[in-house]
N, C-alpha and C positions, 0 to 999 in steps of 0.2 A: 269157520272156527273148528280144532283139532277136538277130541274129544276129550284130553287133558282139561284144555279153556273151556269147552263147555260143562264139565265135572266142576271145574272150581266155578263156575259163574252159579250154579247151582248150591255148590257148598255155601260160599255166600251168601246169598238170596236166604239159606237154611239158618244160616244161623245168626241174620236180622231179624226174622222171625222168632230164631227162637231169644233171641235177646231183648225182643219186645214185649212174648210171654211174660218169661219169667219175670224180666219189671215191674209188669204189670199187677204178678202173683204178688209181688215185695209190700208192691205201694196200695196195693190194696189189705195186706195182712197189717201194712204198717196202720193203713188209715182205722181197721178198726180194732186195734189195740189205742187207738187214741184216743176214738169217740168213747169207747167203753171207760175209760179212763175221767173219760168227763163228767162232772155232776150235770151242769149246765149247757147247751150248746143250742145256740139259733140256729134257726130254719134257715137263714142268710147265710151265713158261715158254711153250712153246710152246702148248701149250692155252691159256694166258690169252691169247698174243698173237692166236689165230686167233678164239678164242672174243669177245673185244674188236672184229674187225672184224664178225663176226656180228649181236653186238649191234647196233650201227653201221648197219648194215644194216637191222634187223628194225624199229629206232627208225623209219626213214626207210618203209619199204613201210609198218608198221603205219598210220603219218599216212594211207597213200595210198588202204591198203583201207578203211580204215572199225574195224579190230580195237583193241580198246583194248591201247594196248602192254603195259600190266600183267599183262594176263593173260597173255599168252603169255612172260612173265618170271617170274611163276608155274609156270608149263609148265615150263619151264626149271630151275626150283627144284628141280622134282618130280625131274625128270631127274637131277640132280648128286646128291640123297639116297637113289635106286635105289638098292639093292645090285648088284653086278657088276660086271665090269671087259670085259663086250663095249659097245661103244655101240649097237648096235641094239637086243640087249638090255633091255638098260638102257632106251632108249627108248620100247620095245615096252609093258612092265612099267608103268613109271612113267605109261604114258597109261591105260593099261587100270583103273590103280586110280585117276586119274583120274575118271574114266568113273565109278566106283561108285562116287564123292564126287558125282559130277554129280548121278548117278540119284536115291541117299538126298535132298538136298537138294529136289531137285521134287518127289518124294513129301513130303517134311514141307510144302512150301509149297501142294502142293495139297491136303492133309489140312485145312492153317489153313485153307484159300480156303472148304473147306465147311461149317464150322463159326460161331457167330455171335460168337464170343470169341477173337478170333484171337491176342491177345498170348498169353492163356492156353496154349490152344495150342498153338504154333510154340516153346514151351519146353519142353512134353510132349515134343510131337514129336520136338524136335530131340534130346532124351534120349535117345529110345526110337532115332532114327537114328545117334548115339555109336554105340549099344551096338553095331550092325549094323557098321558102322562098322570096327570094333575086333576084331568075334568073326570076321568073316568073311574077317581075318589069316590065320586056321587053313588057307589056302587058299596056297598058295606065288604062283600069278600075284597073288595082292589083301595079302601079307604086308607091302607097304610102308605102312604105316599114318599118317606123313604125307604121304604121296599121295594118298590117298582122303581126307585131312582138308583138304587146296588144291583139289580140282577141289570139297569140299562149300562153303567159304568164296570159290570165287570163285563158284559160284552165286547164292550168296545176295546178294554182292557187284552182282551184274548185276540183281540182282531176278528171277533167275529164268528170264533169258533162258541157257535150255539150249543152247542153237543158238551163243551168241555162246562160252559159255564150254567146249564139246566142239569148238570149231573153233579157238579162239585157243590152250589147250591142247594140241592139237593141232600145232599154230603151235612152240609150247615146246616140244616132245617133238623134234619135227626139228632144233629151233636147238641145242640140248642135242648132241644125234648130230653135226651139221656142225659144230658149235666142238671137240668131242674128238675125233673124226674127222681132220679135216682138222688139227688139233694133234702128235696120234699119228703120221700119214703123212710129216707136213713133218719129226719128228724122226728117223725110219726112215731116209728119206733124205738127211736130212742128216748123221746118224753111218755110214750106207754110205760117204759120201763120206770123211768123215772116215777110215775104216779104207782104203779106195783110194790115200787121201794118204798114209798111211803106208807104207802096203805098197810103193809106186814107191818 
């Protein structure tokens, strides 16, 4: 590549960036001229509305890194069907079983990879990693059992690529915490106010 195309591959890149900022400035200045705006507003409402700029967001970096946005929507998945009402928690939890979807899955693909029947195979397998799957519930951190059934099906999804799908996962697990997170915060403080206003 001339140095022309790699100037503008760069100017580019500069100014999805900076067109990601700046939105981000917009919709965030927009979101709290509304909230202030509000007498009322749930705790719920607010988690969609923080969690929606989140997304927003992850759509936009995911283009930028290379990460398929899917999977880490997936992540995300995992996160909201966690048990618990901490978000770190919940977080924490939903990657980790995650993680032992990941694992089972590369083990059944590298079971098939050494065998000369691989469809045959990779049905066995994928049986015998159900089971594992499912029993290994019995464990309170690995008890969310569709967790460990997304981080198996986005492996398989990727082909395999462990690396793409314990990082985008990963990706999920944070977006999850920063959309309830910052959802939960902004309604704390906006019903403090709310009781301030009365109280004067």
């Amino acid at each position: 590549m001339n140095k022309r195309g790699i100037f503008l591959a760069y100017f580019i890149t500069f100014q999805k960036i900076n067109f990601i900022f700046f939105n981000f400035l917009d919709i965030m200045k927009f979101l709290e001229i509304f909230i202030e705006r509000m007498i009322v507003i749930s705790e719920l409402l607010l988690i969609s509305i923080f969690s929606a700029v989140v997304a927003i967001i992850w759509g936009s970096a995911s283009f930028l890194s290379g990460i398929f946005t899917w999977v880490g929507f997936a992540g995300w998945t995992s996160f909201c069907v966690a048990d618990g009402t901490d978000p770190l928690k919940k977080a924490i939890k939903s990657y980790i079983c995650n993680l032992s979807g990941v694992f089972w899955a590369s083990v059944t693909l590298y079971i098939s990879s050494l065998i000369n029947i691989p469809a045959i195979t990779i049905v066995l397998t994928t049986g015998v990693a159900t089971v594992f799957l499912i029993y290994q519930s019995r464990f309170n951190i690995l008890s969310c059992i569709p967790c460990c059934f997304i981080g198996c099906f986005v492996t398989f999804g990727l082909n395999g690529d462990y690396k793409m799908a314990a990082t985008g996962l990963l990706c999920g697990a944070i977006l999850g915490y920063l959309g309830d997170k910052t959802g939960k915060l902004a309604s704390k403080i906006k019903n403090k106010d709310i009781q301030i206003e009365k109280a004067s």
